[in-house]
CHARMM internal coordinates of N, CA and C (Angstrom, degrees):
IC EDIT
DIST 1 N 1 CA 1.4547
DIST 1 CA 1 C 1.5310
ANGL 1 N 1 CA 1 C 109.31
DIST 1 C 2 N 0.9217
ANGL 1 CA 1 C 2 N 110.80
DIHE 1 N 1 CA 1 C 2 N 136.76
DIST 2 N 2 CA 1.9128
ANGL 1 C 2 N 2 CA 125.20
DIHE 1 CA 1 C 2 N 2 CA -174.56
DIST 2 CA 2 C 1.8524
ANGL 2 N 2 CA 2 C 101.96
DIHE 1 C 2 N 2 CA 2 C -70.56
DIST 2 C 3 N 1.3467
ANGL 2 CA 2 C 3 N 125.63
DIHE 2 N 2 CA 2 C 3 N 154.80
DIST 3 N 3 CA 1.1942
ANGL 2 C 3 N 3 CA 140.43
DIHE 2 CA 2 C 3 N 3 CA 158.09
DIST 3 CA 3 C 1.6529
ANGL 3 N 3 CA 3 C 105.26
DIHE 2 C 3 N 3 CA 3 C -71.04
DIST 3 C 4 N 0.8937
ANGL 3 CA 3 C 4 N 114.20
DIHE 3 N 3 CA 3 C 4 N -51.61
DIST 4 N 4 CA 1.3317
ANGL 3 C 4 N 4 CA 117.57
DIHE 3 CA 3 C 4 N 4 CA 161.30
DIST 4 CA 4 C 1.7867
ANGL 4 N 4 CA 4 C 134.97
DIHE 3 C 4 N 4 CA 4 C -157.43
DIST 4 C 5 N 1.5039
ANGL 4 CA 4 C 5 N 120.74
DIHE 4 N 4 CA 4 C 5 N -172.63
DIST 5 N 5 CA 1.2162
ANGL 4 C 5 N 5 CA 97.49
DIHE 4 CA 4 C 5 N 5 CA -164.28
DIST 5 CA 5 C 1.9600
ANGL 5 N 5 CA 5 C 120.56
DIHE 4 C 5 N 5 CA 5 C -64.18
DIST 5 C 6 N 0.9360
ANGL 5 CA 5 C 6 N 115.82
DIHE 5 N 5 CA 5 C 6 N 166.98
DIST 6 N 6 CA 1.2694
ANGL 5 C 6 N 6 CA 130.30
DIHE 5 CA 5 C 6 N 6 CA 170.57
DIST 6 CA 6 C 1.1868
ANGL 6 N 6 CA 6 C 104.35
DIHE 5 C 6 N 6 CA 6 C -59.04
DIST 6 C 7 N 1.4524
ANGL 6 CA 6 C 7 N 144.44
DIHE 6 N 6 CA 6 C 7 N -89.10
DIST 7 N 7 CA 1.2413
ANGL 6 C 7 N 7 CA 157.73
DIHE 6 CA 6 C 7 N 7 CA 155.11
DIST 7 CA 7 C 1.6389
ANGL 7 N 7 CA 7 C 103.71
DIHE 6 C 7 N 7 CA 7 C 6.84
DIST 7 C 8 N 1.6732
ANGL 7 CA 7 C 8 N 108.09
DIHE 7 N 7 CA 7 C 8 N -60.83
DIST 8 N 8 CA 1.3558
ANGL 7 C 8 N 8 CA 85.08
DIHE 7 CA 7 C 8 N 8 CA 177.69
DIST 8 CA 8 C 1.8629
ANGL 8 N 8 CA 8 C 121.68
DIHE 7 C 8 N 8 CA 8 C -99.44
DIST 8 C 9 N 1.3452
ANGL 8 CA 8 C 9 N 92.75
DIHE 8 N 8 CA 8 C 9 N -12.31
DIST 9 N 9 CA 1.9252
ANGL 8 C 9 N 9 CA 82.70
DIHE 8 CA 8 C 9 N 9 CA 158.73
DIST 9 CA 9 C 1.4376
ANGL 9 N 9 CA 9 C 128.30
DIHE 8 C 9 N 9 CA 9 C -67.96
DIST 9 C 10 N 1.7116
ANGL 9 CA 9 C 10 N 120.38
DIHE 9 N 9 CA 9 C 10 N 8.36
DIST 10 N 10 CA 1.1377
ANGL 9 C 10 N 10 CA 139.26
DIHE 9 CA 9 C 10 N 10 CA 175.77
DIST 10 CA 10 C 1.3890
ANGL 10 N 10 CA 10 C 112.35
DIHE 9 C 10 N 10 CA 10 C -83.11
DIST 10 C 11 N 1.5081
ANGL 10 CA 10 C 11 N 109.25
DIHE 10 N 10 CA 10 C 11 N -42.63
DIST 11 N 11 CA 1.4381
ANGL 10 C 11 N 11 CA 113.06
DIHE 10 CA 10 C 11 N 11 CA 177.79
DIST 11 CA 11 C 1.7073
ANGL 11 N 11 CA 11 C 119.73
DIHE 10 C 11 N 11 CA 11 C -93.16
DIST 11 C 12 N 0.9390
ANGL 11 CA 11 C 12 N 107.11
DIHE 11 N 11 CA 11 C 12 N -11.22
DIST 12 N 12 CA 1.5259
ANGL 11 C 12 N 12 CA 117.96
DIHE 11 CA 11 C 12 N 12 CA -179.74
DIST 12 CA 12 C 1.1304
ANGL 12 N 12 CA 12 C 114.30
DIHE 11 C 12 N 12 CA 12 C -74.81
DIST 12 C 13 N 1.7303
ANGL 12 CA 12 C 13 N 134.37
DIHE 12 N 12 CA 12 C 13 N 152.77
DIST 13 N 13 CA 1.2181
ANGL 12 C 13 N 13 CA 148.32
DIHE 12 CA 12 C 13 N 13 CA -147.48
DIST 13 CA 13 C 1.2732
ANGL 13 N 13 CA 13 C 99.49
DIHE 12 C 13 N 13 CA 13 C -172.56
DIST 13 C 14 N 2.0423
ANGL 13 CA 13 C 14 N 107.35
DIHE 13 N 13 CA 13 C 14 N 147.02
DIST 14 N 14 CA 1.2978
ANGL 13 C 14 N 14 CA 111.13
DIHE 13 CA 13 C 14 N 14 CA 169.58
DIST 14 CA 14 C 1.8243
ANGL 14 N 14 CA 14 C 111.39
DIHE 13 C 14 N 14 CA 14 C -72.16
DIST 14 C 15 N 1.1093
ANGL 14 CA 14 C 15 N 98.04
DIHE 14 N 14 CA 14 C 15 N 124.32
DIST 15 N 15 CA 1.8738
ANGL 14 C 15 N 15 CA 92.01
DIHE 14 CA 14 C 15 N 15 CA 174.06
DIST 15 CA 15 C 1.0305
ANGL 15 N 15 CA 15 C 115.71
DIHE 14 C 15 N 15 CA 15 C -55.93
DIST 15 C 16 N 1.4995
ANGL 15 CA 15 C 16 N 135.84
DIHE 15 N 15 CA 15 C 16 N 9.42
DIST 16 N 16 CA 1.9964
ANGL 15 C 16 N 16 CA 120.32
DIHE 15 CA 15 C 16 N 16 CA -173.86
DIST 16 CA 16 C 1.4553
ANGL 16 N 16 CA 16 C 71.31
DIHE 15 C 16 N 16 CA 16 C -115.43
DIST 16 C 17 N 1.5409
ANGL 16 CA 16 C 17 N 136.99
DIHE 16 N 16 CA 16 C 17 N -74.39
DIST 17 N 17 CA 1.4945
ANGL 16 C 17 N 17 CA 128.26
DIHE 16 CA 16 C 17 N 17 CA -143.82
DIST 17 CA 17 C 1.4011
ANGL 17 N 17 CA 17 C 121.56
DIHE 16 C 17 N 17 CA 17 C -107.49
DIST 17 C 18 N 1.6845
ANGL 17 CA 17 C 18 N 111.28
DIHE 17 N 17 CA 17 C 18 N 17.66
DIST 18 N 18 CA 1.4390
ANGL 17 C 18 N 18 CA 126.00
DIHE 17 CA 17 C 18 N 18 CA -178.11
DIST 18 CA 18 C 1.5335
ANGL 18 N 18 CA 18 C 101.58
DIHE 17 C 18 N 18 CA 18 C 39.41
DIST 18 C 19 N 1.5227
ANGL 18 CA 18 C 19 N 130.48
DIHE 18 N 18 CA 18 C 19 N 30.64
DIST 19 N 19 CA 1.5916
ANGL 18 C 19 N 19 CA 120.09
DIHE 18 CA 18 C 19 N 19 CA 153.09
DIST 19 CA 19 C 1.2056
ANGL 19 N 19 CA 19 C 134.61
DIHE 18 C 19 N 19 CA 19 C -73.50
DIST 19 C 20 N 1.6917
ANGL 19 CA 19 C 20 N 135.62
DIHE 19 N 19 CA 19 C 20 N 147.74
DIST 20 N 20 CA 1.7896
ANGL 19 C 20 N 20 CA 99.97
DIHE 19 CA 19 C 20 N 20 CA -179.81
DIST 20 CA 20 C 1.4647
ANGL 20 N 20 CA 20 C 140.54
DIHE 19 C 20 N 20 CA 20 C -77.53
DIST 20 C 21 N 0.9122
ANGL 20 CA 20 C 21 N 162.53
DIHE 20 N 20 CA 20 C 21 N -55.58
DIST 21 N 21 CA 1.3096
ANGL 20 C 21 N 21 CA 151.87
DIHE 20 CA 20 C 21 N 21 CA -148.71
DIST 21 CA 21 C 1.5552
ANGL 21 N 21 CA 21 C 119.26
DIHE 20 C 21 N 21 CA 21 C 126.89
DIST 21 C 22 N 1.6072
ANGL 21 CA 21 C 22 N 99.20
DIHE 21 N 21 CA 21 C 22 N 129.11
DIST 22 N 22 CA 1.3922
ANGL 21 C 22 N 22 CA 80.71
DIHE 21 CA 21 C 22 N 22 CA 166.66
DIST 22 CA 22 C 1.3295
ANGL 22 N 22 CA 22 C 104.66
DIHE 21 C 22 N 22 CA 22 C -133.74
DIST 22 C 23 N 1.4570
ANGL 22 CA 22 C 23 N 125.44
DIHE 22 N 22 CA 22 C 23 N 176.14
DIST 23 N 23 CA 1.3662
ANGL 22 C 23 N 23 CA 106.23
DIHE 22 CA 22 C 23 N 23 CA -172.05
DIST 23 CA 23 C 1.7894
ANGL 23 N 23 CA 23 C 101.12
DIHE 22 C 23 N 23 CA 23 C -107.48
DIST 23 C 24 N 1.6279
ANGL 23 CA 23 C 24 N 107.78
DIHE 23 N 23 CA 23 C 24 N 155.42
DIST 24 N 24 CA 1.4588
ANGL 23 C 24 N 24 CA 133.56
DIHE 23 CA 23 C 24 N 24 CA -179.15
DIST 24 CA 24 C 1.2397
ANGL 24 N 24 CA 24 C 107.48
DIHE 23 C 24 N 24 CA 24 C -121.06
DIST 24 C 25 N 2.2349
ANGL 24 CA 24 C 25 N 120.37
DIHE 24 N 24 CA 24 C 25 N 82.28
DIST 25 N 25 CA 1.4703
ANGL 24 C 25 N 25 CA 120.69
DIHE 24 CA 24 C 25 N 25 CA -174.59
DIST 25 CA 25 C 0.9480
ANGL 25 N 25 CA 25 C 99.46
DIHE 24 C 25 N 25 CA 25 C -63.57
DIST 25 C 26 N 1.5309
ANGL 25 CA 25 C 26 N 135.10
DIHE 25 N 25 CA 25 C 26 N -29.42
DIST 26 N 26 CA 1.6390
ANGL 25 C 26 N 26 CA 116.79
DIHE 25 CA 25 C 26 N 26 CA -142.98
DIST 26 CA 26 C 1.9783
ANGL 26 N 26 CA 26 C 99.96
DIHE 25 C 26 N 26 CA 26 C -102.59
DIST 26 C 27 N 1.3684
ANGL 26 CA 26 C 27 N 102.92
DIHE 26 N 26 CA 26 C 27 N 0.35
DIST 27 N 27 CA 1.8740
ANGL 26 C 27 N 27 CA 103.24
DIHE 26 CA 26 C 27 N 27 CA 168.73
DIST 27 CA 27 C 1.3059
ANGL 27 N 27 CA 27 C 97.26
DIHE 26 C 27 N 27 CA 27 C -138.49
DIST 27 C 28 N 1.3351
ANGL 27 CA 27 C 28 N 119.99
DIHE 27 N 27 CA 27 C 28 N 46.37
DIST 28 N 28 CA 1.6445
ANGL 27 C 28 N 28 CA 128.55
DIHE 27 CA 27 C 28 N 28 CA 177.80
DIST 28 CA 28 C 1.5208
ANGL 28 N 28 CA 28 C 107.01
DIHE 27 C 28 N 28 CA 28 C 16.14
DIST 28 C 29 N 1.1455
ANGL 28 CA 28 C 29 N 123.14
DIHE 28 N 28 CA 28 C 29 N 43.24
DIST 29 N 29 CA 1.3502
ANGL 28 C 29 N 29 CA 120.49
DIHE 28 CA 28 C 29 N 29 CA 161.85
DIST 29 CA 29 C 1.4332
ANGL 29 N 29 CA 29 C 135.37
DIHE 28 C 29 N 29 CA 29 C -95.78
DIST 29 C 30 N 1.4838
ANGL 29 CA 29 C 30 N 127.66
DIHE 29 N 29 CA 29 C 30 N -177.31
DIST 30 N 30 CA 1.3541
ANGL 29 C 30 N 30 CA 108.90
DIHE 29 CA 29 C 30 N 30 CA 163.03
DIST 30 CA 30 C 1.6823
ANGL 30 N 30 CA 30 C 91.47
DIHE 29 C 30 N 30 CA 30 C -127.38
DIST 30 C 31 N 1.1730
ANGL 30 CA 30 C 31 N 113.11
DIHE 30 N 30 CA 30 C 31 N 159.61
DIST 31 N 31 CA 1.7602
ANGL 30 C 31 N 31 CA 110.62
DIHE 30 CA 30 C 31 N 31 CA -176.88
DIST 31 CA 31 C 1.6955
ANGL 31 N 31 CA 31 C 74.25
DIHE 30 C 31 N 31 CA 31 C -139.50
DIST 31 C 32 N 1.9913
ANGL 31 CA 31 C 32 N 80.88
DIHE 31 N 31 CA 31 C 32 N 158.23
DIST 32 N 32 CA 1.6108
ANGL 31 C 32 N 32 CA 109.05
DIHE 31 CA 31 C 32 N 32 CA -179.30
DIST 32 CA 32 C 1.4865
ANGL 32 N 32 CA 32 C 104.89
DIHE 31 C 32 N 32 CA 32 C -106.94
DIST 32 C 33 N 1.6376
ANGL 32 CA 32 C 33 N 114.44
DIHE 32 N 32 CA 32 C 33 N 126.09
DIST 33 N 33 CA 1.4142
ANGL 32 C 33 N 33 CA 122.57
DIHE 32 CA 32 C 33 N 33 CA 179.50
DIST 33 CA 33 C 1.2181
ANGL 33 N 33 CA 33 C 123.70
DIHE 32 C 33 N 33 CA 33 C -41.06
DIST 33 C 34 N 1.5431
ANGL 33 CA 33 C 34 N 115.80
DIHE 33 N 33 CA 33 C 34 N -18.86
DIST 34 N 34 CA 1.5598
ANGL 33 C 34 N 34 CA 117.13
DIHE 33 CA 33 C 34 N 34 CA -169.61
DIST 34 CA 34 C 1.2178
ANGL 34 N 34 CA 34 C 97.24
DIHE 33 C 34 N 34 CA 34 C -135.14
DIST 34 C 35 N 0.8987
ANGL 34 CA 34 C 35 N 164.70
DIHE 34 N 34 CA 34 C 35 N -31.58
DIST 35 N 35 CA 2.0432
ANGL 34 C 35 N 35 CA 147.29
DIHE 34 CA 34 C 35 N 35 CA 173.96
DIST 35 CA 35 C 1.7028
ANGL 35 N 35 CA 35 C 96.56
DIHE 34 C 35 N 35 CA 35 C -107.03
DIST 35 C 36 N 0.8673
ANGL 35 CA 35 C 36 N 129.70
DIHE 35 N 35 CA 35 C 36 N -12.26
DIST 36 N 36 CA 1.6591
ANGL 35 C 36 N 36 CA 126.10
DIHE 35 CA 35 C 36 N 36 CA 169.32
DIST 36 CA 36 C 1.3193
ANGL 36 N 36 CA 36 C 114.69
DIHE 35 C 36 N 36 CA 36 C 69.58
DIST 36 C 37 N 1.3528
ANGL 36 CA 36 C 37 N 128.82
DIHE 36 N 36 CA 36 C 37 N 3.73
DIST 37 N 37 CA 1.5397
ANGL 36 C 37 N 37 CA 137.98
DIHE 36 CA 36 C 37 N 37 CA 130.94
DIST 37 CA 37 C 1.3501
ANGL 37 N 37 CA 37 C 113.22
DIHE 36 C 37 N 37 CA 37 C 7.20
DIST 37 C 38 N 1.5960
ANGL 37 CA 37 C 38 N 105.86
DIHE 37 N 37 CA 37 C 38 N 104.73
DIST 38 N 38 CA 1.7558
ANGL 37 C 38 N 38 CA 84.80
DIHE 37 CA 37 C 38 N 38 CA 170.65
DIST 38 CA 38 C 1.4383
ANGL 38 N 38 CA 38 C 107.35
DIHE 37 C 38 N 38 CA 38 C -105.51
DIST 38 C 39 N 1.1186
ANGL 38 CA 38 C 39 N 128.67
DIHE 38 N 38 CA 38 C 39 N 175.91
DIST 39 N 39 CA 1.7866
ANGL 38 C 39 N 39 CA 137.51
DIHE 38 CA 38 C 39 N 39 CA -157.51
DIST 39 CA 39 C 1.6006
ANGL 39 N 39 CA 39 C 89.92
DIHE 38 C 39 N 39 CA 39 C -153.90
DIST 39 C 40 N 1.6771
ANGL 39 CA 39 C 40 N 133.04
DIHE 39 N 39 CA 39 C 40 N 113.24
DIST 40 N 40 CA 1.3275
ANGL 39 C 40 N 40 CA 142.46
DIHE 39 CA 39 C 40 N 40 CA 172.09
DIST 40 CA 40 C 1.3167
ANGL 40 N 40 CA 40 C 105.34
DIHE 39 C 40 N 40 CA 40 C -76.08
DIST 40 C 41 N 0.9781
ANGL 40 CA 40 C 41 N 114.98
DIHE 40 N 40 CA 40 C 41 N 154.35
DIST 41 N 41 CA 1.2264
ANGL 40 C 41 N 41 CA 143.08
DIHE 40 CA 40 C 41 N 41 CA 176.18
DIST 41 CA 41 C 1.4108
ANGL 41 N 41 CA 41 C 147.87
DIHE 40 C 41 N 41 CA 41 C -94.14
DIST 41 C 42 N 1.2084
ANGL 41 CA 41 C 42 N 133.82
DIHE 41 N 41 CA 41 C 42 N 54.04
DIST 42 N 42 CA 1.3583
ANGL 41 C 42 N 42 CA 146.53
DIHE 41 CA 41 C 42 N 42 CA -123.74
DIST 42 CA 42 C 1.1900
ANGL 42 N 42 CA 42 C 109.65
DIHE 41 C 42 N 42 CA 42 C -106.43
DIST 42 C 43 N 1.8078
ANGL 42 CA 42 C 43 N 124.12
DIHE 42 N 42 CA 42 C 43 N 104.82
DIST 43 N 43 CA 1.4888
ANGL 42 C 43 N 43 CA 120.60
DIHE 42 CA 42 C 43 N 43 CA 175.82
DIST 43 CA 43 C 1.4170
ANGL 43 N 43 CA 43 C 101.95
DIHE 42 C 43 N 43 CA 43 C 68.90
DIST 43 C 44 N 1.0210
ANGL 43 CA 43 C 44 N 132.86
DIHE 43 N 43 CA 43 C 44 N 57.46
DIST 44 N 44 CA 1.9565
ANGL 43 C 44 N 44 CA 124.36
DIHE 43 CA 43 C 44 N 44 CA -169.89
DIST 44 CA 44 C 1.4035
ANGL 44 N 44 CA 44 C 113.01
DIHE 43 C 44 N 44 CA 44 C 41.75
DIST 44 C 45 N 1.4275
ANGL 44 CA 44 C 45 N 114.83
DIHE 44 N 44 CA 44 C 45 N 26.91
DIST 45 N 45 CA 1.6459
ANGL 44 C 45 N 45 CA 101.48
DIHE 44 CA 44 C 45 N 45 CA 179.86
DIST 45 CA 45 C 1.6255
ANGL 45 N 45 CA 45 C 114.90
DIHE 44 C 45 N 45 CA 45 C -131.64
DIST 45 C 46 N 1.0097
ANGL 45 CA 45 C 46 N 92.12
DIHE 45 N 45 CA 45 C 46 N 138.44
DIST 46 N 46 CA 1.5556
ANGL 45 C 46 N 46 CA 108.76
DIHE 45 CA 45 C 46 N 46 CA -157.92
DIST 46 CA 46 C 1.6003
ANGL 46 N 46 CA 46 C 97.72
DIHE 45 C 46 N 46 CA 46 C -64.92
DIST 46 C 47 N 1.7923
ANGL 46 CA 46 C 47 N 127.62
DIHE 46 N 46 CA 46 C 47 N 107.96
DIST 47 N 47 CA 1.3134
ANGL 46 C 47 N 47 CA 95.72
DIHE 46 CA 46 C 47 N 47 CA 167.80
DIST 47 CA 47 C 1.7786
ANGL 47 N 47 CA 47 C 124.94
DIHE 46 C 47 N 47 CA 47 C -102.15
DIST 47 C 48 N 1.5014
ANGL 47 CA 47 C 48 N 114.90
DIHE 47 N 47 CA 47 C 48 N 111.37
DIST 48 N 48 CA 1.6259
ANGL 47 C 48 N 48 CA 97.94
DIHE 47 CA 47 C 48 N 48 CA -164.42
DIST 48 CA 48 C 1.1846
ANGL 48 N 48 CA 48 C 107.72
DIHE 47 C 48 N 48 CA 48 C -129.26
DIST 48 C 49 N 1.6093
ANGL 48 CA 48 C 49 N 100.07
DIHE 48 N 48 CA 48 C 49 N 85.27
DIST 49 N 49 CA 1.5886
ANGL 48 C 49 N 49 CA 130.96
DIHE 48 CA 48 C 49 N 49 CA 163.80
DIST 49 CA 49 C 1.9372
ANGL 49 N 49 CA 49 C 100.23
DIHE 48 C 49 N 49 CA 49 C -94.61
DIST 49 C 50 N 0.9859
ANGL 49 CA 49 C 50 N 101.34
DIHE 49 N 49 CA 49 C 50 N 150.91
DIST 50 N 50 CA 1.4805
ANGL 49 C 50 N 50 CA 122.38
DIHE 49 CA 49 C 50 N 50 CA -167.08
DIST 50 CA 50 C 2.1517
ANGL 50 N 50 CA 50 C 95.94
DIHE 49 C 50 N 50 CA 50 C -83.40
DIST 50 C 51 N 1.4503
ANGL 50 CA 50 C 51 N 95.93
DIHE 50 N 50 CA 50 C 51 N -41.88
DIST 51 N 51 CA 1.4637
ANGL 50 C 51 N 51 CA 87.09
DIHE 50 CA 50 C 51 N 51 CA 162.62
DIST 51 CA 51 C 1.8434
ANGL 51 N 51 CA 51 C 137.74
DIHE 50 C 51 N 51 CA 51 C -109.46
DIST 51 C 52 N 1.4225
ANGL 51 CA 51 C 52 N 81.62
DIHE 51 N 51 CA 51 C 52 N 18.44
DIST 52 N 52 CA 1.9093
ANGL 51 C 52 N 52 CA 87.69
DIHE 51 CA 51 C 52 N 52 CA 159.20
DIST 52 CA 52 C 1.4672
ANGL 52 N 52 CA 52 C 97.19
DIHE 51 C 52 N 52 CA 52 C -90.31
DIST 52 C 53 N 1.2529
ANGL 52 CA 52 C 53 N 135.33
DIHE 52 N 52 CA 52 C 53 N -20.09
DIST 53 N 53 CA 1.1581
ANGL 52 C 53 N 53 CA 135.13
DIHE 52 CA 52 C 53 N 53 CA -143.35
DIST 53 CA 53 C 1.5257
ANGL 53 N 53 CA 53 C 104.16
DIHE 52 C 53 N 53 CA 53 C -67.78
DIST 53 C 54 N 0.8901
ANGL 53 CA 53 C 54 N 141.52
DIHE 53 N 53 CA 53 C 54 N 152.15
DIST 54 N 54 CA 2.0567
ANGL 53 C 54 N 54 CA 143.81
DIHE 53 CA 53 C 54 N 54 CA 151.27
DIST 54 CA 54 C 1.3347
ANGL 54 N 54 CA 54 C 95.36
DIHE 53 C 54 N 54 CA 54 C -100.25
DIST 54 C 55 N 2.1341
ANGL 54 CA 54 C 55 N 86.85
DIHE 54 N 54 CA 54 C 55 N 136.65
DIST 55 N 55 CA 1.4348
ANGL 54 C 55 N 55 CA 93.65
DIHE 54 CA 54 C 55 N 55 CA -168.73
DIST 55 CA 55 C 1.7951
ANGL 55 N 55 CA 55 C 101.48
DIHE 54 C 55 N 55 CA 55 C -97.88
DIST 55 C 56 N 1.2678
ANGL 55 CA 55 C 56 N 144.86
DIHE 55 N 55 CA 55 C 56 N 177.30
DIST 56 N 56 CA 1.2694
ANGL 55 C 56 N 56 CA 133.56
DIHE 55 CA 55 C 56 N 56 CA 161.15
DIST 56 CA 56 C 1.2406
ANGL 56 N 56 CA 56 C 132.21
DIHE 55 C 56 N 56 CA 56 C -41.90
DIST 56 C 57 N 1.2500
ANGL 56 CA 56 C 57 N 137.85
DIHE 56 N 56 CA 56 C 57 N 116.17
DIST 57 N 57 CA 1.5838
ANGL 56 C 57 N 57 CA 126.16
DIHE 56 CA 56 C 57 N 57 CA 165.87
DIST 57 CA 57 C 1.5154
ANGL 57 N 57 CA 57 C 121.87
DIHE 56 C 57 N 57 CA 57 C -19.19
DIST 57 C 58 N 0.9870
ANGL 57 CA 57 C 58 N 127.60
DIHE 57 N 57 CA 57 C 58 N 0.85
DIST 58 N 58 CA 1.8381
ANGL 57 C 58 N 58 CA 140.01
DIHE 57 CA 57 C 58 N 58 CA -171.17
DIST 58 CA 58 C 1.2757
ANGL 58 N 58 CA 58 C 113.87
DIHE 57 C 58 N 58 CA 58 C -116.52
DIST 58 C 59 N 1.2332
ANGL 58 CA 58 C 59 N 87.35
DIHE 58 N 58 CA 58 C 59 N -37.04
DIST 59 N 59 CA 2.1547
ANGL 58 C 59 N 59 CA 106.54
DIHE 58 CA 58 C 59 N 59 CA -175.87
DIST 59 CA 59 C 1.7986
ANGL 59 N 59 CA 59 C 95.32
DIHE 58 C 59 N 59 CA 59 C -107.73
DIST 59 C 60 N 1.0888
ANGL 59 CA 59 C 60 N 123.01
DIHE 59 N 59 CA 59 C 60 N 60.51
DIST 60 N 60 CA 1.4514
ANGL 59 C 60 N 60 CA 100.97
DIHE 59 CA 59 C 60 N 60 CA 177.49
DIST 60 CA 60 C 1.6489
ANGL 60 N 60 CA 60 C 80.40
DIHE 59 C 60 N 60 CA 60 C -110.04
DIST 60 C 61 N 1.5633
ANGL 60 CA 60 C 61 N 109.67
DIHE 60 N 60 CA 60 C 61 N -64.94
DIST 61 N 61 CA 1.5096
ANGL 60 C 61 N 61 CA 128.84
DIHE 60 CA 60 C 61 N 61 CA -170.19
DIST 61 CA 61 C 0.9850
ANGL 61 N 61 CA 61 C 112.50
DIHE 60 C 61 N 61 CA 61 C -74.34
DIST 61 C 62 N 1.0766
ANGL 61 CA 61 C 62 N 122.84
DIHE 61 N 61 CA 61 C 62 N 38.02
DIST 62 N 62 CA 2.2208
ANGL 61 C 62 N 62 CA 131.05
DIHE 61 CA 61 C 62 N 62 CA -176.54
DIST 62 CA 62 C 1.1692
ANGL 62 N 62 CA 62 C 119.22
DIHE 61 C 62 N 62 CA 62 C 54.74
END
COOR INIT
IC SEED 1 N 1 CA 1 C
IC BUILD
């Protein structure tokens, strides 16, 4: 089962690097193909604020 619809994970983008998204069912997230940003997922709703965001285990400590 999807986090949410297809249609709109089509149009969605990370807000820092305008890349698309893919979805993460099993930590209801969405992560960005290229900085790996994840964006949670709340009630089927996409949340993609730059500071809800989790940054990568690599990028936490600069």
């Amino acid at each position: 089962m999807s986090l949410i619809k297809k249609e709109l994970l089509e149009i969605l983008a990370c807000p820092v690097d305008k890349q698309p998204l893919r979805e993460l069912e099993n930590e209801m997230k969405l992560e960005c193909s290229a900085c790996g940003r994840k964006y949670p997922v709340k009630e089927g709703i996409p949340v993609m604020l730059v500071d809800e965001a989790e940054l990568p285990k690599d990028r936490k400590n600069g």
